[in-house]
C-alpha positions in Angstrom: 0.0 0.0 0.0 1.5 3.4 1.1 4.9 4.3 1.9 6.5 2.9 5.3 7.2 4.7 7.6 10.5 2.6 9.1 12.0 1.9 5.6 14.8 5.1 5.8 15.7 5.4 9.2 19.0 3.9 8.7 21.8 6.4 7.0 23.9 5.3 4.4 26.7 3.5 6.0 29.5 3.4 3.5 28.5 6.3 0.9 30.2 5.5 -2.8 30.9 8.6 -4.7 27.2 10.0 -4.0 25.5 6.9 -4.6 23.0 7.8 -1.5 22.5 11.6 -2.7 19.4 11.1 -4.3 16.4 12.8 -4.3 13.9 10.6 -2.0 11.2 13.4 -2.5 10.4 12.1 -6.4 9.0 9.0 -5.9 9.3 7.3 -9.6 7.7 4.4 -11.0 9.5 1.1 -9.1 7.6 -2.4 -10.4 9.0 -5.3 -8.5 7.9 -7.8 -11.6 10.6 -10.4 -12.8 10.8 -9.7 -16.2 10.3 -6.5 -17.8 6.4 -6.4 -18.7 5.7 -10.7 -18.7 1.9 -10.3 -16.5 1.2 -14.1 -17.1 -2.1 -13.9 -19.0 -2.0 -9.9 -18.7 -3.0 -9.8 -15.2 -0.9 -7.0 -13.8 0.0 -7.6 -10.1 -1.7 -5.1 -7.5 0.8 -2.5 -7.5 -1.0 0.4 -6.9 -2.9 1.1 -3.7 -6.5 0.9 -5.3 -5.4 -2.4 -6.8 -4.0 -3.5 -3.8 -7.4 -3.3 -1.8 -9.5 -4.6 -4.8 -7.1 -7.5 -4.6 -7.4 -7.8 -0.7 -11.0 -7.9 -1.3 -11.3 -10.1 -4.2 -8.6 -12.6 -2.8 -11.1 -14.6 -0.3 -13.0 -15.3 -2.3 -11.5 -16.4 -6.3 -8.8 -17.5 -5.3 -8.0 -21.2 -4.2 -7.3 -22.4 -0.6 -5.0 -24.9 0.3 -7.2 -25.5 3.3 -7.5 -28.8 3.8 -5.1 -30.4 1.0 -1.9 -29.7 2.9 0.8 -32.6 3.5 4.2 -31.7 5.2 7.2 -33.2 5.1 10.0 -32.1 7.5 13.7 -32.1 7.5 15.6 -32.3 11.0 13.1 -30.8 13.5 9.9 -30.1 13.0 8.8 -26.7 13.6 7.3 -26.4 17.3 4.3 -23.7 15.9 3.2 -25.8 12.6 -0.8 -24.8 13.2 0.8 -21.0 13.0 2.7 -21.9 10.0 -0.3 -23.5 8.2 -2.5 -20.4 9.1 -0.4 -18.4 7.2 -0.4 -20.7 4.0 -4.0 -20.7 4.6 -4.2 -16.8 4.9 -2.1 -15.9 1.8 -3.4 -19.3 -0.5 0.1 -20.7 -0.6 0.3 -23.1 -3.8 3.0 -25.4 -2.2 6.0 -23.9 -0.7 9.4 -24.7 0.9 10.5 -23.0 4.4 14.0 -23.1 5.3 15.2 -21.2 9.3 18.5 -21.3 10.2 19.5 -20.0 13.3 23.6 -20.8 13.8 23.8 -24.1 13.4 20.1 -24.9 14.0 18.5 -25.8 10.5 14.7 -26.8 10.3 12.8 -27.5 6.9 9.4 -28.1 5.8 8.0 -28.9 2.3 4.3 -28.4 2.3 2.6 -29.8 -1.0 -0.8 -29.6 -2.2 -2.4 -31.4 -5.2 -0.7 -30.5 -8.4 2.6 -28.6 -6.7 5.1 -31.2 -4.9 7.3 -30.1 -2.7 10.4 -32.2 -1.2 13.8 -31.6 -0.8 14.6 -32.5 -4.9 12.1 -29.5 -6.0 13.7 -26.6 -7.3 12.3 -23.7 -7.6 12.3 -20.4 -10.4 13.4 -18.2 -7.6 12.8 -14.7 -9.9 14.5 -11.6 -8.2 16.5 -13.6 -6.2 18.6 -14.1 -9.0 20.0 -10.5 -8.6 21.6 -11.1 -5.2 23.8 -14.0 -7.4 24.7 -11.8 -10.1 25.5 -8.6 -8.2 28.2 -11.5 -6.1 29.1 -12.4 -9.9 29.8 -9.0 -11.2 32.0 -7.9 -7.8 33.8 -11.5 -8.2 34.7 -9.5 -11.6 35.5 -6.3 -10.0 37.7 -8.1 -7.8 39.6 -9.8 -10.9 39.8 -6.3 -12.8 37.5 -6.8 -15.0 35.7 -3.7 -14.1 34.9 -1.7 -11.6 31.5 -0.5 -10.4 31.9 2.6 -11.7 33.1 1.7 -15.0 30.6 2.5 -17.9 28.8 -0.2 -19.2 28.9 1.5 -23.2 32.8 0.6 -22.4 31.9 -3.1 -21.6 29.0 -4.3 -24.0 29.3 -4.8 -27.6 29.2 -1.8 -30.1 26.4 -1.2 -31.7 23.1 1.2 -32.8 21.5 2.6 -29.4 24.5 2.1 -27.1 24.7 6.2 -26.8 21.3 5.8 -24.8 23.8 4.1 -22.0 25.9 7.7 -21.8 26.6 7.9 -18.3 25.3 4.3 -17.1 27.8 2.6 -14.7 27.9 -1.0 -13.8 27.1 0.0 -9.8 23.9 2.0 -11.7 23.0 -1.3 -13.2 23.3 -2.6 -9.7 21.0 -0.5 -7.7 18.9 0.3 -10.3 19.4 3.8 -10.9 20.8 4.0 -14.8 17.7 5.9 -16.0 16.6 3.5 -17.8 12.8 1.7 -17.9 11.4 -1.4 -18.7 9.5 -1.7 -21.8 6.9 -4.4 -23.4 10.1 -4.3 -26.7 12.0 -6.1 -24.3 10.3 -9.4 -24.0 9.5 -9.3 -28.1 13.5 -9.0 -28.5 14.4 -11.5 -26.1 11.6 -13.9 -27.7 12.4 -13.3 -31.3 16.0 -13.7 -30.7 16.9 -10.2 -31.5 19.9 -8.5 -29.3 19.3 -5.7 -27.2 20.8 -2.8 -29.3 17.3 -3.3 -31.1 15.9 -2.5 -27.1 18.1 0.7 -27.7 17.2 2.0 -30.2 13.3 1.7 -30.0 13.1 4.7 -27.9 12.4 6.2 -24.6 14.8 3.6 -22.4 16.3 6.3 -20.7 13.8 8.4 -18.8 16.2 10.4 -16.0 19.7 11.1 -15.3 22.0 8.2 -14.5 22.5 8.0 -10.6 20.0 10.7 -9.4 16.9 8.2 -8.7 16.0 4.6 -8.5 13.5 2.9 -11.2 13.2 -0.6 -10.2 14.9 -2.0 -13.7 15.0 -5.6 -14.8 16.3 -4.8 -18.3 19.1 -2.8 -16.7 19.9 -5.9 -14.8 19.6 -7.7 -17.7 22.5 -6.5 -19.4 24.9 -7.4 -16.5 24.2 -10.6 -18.1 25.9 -9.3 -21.5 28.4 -7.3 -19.7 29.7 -10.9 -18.1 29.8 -12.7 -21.4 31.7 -10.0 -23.4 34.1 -9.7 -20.4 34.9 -13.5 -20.1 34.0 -14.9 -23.0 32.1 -17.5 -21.4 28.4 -18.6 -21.2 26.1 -17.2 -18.3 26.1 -20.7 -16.3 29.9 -21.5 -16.7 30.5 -17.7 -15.4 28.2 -18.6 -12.2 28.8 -22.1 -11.9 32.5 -21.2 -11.4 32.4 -17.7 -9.7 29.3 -18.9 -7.1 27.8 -22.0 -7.3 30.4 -24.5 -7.1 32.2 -22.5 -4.3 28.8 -22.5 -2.2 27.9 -25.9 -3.0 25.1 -24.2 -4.2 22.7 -26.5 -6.6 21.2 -23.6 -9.1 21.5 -22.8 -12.7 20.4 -20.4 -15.3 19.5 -22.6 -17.4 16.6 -24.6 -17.0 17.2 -27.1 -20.0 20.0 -28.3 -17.8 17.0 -29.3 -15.1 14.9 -32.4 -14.9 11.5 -30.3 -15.6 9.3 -33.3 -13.0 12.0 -31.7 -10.0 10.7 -27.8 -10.8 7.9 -26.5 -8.5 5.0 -25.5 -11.2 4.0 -21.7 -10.6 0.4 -20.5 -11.0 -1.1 -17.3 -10.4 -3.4 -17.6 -7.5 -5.4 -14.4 -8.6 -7.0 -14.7 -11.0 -6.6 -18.4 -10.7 -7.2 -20.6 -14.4 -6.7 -24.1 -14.4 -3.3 -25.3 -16.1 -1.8 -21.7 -16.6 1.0 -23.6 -14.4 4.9 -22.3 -15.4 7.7 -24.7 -14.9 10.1 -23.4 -17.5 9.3 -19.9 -19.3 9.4 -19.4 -22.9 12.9 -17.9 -22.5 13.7 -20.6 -20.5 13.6 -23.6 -22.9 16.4 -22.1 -25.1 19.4 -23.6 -23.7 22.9 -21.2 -22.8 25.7 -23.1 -24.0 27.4 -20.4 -26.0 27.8 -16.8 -24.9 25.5 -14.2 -26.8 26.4 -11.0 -25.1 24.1 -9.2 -27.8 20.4 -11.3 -26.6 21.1 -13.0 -23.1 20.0 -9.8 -21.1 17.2 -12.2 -19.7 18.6 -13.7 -17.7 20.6 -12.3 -14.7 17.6 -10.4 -13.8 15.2 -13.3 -12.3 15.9 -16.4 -14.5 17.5 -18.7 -11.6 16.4 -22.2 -10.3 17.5 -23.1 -7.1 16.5 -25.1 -4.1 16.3 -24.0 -0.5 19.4 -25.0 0.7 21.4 -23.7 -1.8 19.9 -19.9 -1.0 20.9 -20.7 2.4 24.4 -21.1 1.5 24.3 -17.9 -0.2 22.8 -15.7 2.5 25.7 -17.2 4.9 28.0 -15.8 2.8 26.8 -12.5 2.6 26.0 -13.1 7.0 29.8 -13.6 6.6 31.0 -11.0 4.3 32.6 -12.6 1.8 33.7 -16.0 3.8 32.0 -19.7 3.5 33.3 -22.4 5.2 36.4 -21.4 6.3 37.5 -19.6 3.1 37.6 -16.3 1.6 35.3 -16.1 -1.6 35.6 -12.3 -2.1 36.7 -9.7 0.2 34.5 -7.5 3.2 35.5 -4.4 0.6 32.9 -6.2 -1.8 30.5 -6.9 1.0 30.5 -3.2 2.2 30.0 -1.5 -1.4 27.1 -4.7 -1.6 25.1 -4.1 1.9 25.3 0.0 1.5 22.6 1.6 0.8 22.9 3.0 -3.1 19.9 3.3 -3.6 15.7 4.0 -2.2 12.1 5.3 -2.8 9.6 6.0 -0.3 9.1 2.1 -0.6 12.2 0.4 -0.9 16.0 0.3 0.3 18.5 -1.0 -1.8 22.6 -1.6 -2.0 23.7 -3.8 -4.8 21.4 -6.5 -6.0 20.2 -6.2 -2.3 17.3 -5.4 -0.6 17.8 -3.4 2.6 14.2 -4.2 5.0 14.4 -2.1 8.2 10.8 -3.2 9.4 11.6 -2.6 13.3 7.7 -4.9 13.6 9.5 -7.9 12.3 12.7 -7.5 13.8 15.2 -5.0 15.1 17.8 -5.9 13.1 18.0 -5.0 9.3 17.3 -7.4 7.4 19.4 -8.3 4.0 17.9 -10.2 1.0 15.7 -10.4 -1.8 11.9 -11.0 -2.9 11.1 -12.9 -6.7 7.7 -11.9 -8.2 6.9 -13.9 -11.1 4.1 -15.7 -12.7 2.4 -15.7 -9.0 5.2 -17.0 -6.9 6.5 -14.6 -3.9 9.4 -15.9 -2.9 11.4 -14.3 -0.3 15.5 -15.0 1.4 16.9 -12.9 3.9 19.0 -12.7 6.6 18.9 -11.0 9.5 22.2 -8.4 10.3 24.6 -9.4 12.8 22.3 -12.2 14.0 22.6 -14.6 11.1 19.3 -15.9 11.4 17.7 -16.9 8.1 14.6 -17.2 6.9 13.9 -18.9 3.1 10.5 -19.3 1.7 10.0 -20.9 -1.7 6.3 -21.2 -3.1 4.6 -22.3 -6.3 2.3 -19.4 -6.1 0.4 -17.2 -3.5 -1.3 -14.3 -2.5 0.7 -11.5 -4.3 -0.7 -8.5 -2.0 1.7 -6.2 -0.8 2.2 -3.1 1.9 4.7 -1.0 0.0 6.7 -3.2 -2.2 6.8 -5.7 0.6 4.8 -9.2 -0.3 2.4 -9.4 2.8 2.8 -13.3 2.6 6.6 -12.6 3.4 6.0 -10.2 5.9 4.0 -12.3 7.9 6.5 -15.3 7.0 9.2 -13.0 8.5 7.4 -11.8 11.7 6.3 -15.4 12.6 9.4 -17.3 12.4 12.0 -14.3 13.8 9.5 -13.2 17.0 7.9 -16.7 17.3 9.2 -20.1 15.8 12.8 -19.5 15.7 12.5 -17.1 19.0 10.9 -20.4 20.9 13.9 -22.7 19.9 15.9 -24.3 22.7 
């Protein structure tokens, strides 16, 4: 709904060469949607306050319940407040889901499945804005090689071509937090469905809509083109560059490409409101063309929200950020990265953000801030974060549910948060 009123209480903590001195007072247009303008049978999601409430209200009653059809499976421990867990399922028509708290060495896990959407610890999941906590890791991994720096432009980086002036000013750390000027536009998806490279998203007009670096605009084709940026800089093919700069460090099983996944272990998605029987999405359009060979002119659809990945392997990820760089013992990129990651770059009335990074300071669900990420897409909310200092983690994967919001927060993942910070994990021995 409205603004919060906790979100900006925190200063900037490690200012980069005036990435905090923005203008908070011009609240711009910030959509949260994986995937440029994809509405999954042109049903926008309620992203306005009227359409939030019409939602609210419509919710109850078109939209289907797992009440009833629930089956749990449980890894280690089982949760000591399951009723309050299923309430919330209940509450925010939870298509399946995976919950993963970690608290130190204290892991507990529950796959809930309803008919049609299995969960168990094989599923993987389309984990949508996730994705951009991996690739903003990837692209400092580069920065830490030399490959670039955050404040490098990106014309300097991507292949030449028609458009590219339209990027004048754009820096990689822009890209980052979302404050290159640039807009998401319905040409996107047609290029990156007809195969046509992303000078053609240039050059179609109106991509860049305010000054690099004075406001945020929530920007998944910006993010995109990190994807480009890594291909032309290495040479390599988007799941080589993270399979090698993240994933097989973490031990983390995920992939950008789906074609590489057995499609019966994905989590179907569906789009609780409005609900149609068998619009489930396992693998997207884009997502059945396989990555083997770098394209940096058309794979800028991917390193926005295209990952699969299962619970655990999130897990691993937000420990390394908890740890600033370290997993296991070992360095995997150094606190300088971690500080320029967890600052704050970038906000709107709604939203805090450093690189690739959400920054939730919602004192309600827990006095620490909170660092992570949300994936809106095709009706999944997903959410992963961790909490500061703390460590505590809490992961929740779905197949679909209630896509209400207050601000740009998922209400399903607020109430997720609050109950297993201030209750579950908070009653553990």
């Amino acid at each position: 709904m409205g603004a919060d009123p906790h979100e900006h209480k925190h200063p900037c903590p490690h200012p980069h060469r005036g990435a905090c001195h923005l203008d908070r007072r011009r609240a711009v247009r910030d959509d949260s949607q994986e995937h440029f303008h994809q509405r999954s049978g042109g049903c926008p999601m309620p992203g306005t306050p009227l359409k939030n409430l019409i939602y609210r209200m419509a919710l109850p009653f078109l939209a289907p319940s797992p009440r009833g059809k629930m089956t749990h499976q449980t890894e280690g421990l089982p949760l000591n407040d399951l009723k309050g867990y299923e309430k919330l399922l209940i509450r925010h028509h939870v298509m399946g889901a995976t919950l993963l708290l970690k608290n130190g060495d204290k892991v507990r896990t529950v796959h809930t499945s309803v008919p049609g959407h299995t969960a168990g610890p094989d599923a993987m999941y389309r984990v949508a804005s996730i994705t951009k906590m991996a690739t903003a890791l990837v692209a400092l991994s580069m920065v830490e090689e030399g490959l670039f720096t955050l404040d490098t432009p990106v014309a300097e980086l991507l292949p030449q071509g028609p458009g590219t002036d339209v990027l004048a000013g754009v820096t990689v750390r822009h890209l980052l937090c979302h404050t290159s000027g640039l807009v998401d536009t319905s040409e996107a998806d047609k290029a990156l469905l007809e195969g046509r490279t992303f000078h053609d998203v240039l050059v179609a007009g109106n991509q860049q809509f305010k000054q690099p670096g004075k406001e945020m605009n929530y920007c998944n084709f910006g993010f995109g083109l990190m994807g480009c940026i890594m291909e032309q800089a290495t040479g390599k093919a988007l799941p080589d560059i993270f399979g090698e700069r993240l994933f097989t460090p973490l031990h983390m099983k995920a992939t950008l490409d789906a074609t590489r996944l057995d499609e019966n272990t994905i989590m179907p998605i569906t789009r609780v409101l409005p609900y149609r029987k068998g619009q489930d999405v396992r693998i997207t359009r884009l997502g059945r063309q396989p990555l083997n060979t770098p394209d940096p002119l058309r794979h800028f659809g991917h390193t926005a929200g295209a990952m699969y990945a299962n619970a655990p392997a999130l897990s691993n990820l937000l420990t390394l950020i908890a740890n600033k760089g370290e997993f296991e013992g070992k360095r995997i990129l150094s606190r300088d990265a971690f500080y320029s990651m967890l600052a704050l770059q970038s906000s709107t009335p709604t939203r805090m953000y450093g690189l690739g990074l959400v920054l939730l300071n919602r004192p309600k669900i827990s006095k620490r801030m909170l660092h992570g990420h949300q994936g809106f897409a095709y009706g999944c909310v997903d959410g992963a974060f961790v909490e500061e200092f703390d460590g505590r983690q809490v992961i929740f994967l779905n197949g679909g549910a209630s896509e209400a919001r207050q601000g740009k927060l998922g209400l399903v993942n607020r109430d997720i948060l609050a109950w297993a910070l201030n209750k579950e994990m908070a009653s553990w021995q």
